[in-house]
Each structure stands twice: as C-alpha cells, then as structure tokens.
C-alpha positions as a printed Julia matrix, in Angstrom:
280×3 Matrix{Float64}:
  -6.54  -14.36    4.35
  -5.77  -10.82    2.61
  -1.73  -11.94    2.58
  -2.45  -15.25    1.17
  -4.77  -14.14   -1.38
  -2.44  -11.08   -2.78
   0.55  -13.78   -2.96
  -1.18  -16.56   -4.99
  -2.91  -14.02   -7.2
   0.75  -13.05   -8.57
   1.7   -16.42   -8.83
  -1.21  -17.34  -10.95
  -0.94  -14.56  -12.77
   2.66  -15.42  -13.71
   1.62  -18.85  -14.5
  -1.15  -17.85  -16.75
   1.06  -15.33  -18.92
   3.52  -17.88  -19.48
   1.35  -20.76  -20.24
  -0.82  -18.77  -22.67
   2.57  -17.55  -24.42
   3.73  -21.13  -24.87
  -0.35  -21.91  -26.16
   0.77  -19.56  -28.96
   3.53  -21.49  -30.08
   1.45  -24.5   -30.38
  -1.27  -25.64  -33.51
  -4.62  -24.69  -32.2
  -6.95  -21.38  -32.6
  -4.58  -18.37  -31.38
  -7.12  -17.06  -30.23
  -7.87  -18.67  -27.04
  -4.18  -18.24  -25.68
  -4.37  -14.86  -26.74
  -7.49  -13.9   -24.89
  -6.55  -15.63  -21.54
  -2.97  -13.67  -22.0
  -4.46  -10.48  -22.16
  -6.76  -11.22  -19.63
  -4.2   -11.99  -17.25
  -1.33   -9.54  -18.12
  -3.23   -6.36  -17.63
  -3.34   -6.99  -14.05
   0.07   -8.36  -14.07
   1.19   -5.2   -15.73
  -0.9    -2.92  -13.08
   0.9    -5.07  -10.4
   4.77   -4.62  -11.97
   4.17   -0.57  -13.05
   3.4    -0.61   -9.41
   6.33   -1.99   -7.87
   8.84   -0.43  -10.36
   7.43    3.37  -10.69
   6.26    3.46   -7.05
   2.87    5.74   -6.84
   2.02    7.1    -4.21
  -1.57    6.6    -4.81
  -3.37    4.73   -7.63
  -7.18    5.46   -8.62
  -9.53    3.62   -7.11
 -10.87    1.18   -9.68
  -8.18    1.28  -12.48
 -10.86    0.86  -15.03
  -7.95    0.09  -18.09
  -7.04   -2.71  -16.47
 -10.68   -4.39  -16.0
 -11.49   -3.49  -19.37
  -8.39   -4.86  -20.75
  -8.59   -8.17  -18.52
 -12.3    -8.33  -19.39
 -11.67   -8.32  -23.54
  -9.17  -10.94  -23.14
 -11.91  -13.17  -21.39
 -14.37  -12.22  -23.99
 -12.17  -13.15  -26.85
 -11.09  -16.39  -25.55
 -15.29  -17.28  -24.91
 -15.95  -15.9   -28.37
 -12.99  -19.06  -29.86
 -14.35  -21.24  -27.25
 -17.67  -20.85  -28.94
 -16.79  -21.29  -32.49
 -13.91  -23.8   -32.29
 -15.2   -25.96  -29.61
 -15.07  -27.25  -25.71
 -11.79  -27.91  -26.1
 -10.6   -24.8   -25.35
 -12.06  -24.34  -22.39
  -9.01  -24.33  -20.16
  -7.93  -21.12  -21.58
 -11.61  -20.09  -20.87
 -11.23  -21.13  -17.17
  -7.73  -19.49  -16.92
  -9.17  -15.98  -18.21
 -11.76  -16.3   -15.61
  -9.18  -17.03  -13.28
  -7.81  -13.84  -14.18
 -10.28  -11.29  -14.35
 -12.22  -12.67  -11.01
  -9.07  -12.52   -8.88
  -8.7    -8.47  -10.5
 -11.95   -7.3    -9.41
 -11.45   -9.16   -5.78
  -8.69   -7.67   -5.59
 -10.09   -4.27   -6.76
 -13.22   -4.73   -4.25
 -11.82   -6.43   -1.66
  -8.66   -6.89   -0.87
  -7.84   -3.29   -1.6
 -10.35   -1.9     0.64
  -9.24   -1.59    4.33
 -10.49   -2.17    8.12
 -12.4     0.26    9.23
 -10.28    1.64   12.44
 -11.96    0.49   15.59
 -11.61    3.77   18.33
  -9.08    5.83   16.12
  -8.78    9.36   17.73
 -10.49   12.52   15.5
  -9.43   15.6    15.32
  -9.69   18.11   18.36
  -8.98   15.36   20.55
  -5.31   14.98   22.41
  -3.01   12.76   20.75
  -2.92    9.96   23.88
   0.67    9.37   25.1
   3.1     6.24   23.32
   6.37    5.16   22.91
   8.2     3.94   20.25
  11.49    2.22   19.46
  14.31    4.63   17.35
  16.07    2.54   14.21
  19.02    2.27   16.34
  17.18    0.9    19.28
  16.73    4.02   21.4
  12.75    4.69   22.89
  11.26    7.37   21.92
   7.8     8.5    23.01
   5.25   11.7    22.65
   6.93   13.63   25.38
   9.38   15.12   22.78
   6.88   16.13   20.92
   5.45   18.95   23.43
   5.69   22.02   21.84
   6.28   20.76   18.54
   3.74   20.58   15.92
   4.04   17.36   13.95
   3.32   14.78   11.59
   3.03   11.48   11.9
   3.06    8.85    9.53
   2.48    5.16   10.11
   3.15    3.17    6.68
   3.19   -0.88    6.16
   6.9    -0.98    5.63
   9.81   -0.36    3.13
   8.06   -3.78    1.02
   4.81   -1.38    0.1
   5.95    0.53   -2.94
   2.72    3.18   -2.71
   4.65    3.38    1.25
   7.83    4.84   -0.05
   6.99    7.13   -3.06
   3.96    8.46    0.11
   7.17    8.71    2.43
   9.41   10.91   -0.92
   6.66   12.91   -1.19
   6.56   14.24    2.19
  10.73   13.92    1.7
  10.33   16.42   -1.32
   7.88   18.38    0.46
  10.27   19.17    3.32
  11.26   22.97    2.45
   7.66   23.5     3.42
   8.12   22.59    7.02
  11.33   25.17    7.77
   8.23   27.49    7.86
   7.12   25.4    11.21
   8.12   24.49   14.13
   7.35   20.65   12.84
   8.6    17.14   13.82
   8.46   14.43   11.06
   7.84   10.42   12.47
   7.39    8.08    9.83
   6.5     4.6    12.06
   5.59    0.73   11.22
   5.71   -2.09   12.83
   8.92   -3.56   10.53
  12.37   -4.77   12.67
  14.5    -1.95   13.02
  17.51   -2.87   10.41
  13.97   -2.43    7.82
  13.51    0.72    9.22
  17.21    1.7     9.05
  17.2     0.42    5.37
  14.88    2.8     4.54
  15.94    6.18    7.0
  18.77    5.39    4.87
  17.32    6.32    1.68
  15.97    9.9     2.84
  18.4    12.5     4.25
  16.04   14.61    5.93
  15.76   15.21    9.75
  12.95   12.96   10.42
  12.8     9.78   12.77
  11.97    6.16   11.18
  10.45    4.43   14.17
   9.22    1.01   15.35
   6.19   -0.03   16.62
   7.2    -3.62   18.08
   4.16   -5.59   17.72
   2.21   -2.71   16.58
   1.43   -1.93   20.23
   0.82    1.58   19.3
  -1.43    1.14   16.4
  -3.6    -1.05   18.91
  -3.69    2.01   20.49
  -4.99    4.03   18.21
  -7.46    1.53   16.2
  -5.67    1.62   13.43
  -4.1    -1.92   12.86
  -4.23   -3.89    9.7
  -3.74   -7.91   10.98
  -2.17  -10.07    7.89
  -1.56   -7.1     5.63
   2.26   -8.23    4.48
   1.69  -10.9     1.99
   2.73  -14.29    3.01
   5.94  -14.5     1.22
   7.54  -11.43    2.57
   7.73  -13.2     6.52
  10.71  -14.9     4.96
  12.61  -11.57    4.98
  11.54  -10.81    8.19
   8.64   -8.57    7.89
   5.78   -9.2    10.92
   2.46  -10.75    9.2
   0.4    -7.65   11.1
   1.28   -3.62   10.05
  -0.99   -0.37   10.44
  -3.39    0.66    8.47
  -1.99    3.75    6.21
  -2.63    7.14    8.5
  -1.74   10.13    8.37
  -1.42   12.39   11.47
  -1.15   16.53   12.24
  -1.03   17.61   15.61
  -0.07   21.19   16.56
   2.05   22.57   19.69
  -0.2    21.14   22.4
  -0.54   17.68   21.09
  -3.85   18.15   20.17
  -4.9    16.51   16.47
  -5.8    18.87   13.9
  -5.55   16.23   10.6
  -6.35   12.19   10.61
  -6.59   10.59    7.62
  -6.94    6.55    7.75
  -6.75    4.56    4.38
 -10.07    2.81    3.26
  -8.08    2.07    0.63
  -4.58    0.99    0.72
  -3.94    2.6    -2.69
  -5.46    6.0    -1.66
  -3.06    8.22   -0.13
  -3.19   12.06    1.12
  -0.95   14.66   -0.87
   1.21   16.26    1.66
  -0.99   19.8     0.19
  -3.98   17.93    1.79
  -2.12   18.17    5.33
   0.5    20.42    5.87
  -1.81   23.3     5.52
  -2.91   22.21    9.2
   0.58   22.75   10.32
   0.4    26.48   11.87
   3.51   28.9    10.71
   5.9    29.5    13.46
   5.34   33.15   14.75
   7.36   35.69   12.79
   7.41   33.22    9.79
C-alpha cells in the first residue's frame, strides 16, 4: 500500500500546484488558489530538495513544511468563509494536501519493525550474496575481517546514496582497520553496477536476489519502491535501512535498523566500533 500511496501523493501534489497556479490567472478571490498552492507546494518542495540535494537523513517531523502546508489550508478556509461555498474545491484540494503530508510524516515514513533481526554480541549467521558482475559472494570472506555492512533500498532512494557518500567520504578512516565495506539491496545487478560506478572506493555493491538475505535477518521492507519505479526494473520488496559492524570473528558489535526511513546513522555513530588494527 506504502508504494502506491508515496506515488499518487506526488502526482496529486503536482496536480494541485498547477491547478491552483492556473486559479490565479482566473477572476475569482486569489485567495483561495493561493492558499491550496501553498498548502500543497511545501510538501512538494520537501519532496524535490530531497531528490535533488540528496540528505542523508532528514528530521523527523519537518515541522516548516506542516506549518507552511497548514497556513495555506487556513487561508484558503478563511476566503471560503467570507466569499462563499463556491470555493470550496480549493478548500478540498488544501485538505488534500496537508492530510496526505502528515500521513506521510506518521505513516508512511515510519518503518516495520524487524521481525528476529540479530543484536549485537550475537554471530553474524552465514549468507551469500550475488557480486555486480554476477560472481557469489558469501560471509566466509569476511573471517578475519572486521566489517560493515550496509543494506540500502537501491540507487532510486536519494537519502540511500548521499548515506552510501558519506561512508565513501569517510573511507580514510577505515585504512586504520582491518575493515571490509558491503553495501547490499535487493536491486538487479546492472542497478547495482550503476551505482559501484559512481564510488571509487574498494568496497563491494552486492545483490540480494529476492531479498533472501534480509529474510534472514528480519529486516525486509515488502512494497517499499514506489509503484512507478517497477517500470525500470526495480523489485516492489527492498530491506529495511541497516546498518551493520562486526569485528574479526564475525561477531556484531553495531545494528542499527531504520524506524524511520529518513533517519540514518552518521558513519561517527559506527565506525568507532570498528577496532584499530594492532600497531595502528
């Protein structure tokens, strides 16, 4: 429901903005098509900022926008109520707006609680995973390796990528370990080279056909790509957001699963778990 909801609230959005743009052009109280634009570009706005500076995390409730979105319903029920029913469509439109903004703030944000996902102290159990160029990969070659292990929705999140930079940016910190990088989703594997692509650092972009492996762990997110993206070839299901540490006998030292898909750990919130090679 989640990937249906996300993908008609933008298109509603975009609907409202320019319908209420072409209301001011016509003869009637500005007012009205002003307050049901406002209402519905703040969250447009929130929505584009996000796609085109790429956060990796957001706050939890941006209050601006509600408070923005929430004004523009106000002012369109204040003309409603001096010039008349009338211009109640732009009412209902506003309405529109700012209802699907907090859903989306208190619902679909919010994430599946894992079902089962390891904590730490416990043993990382055993997978497999497919390499971007088709080669399988599993935990073995991880034994005496600390690591970190990413699982992210796929190169279409934009909060995904700038997460993935930041550890990117954040590599000169690891030469101090003796520390694997796996950055893993459930996306086809010419997605995954796309983005292993983008980063020239020696870490591995790996696949997670069917998201077999965040089964495993408890940490899959069924229907979290919105509906329109499946015609680019991006699976309907992904993981949840998670972060993993592990040190040199596989055992997890750091787990962080999103309860918030716009919440994301700073790398400083991690790494520190990674222990210093000796001599370092």
């Amino acid at each position: 429901m989640k990937r249906w909801f996300i993908s008609l609230y933008l298109t509603v959005l975009a609907a409202l903005v320019v319908t209420a743009l072409y209301g001011l052009t016509r003869p009637l109280p500005w007012t009205a098509p002003a307050g049901m634009l406002l209402a519905a570009i703040a969250p447009l706005t929130f929505f584009t900022w996000m796609a085109g500076a790429r956060p990796a995390r957001t706050e939890a409730h941006p209050v601006i926008v509600s408070v923005l979105s929430g004004l523009g319903a106000v002012v369109t029920m204040m003309a409603v109520y001096r010039y008349g029913d009338d211009l109640q469509p732009w009412l209902i439109g506003a309405v529109v707006a700012l209802a699907g903004w907090l859903v989306y703030v208190t619902w679909y944000s919010r994430q599946p609680a894992p079902v089962g996902a390891p904590v730490p102290g416990e043993r990382l159990p055993g997978f497999s995973l497919i390499g971007a160029d088709g080669e399988e990969i599993s935990t073995d070659s991880l034994r005496d390796h600390s690591a970190v292990l990413m699982f992210y929705r796929g190169n279409w999140c934009p909060l995904c990528t700038a997460q993935i930079q930041e550890l990117a940016a954040a590599w000169r910190q690891l030469a101090h370990y003796n520390a694997k990088v796996w950055f893993i989703s459930s996306q086809s594997q010419k997605h995954t080279r796309d983005i292993a692509d983008k980063f020239s650092i020696p870490a591995k972009f790996l696949c997670d056909p069917g998201n077999r492996v965040a089964k495993q762990l408890g940490i899959e997110a069924p229907g979290a790509t919105p509906i329109g993206l499946g015609a680019f070839g991006y699976p309907a299901d992904a993981a949840l957001p998670t972060v993993i540490v592990v040190d040199e006998q596989g055992v997890i030292r750091f787990i962080e699963v999103a309860e918030n898909y716009r919440l994301r750990p700073d790398p400083d919130t991690y790494l520190k778990y990674l222990v210093p090679r000796e001599g370092d």
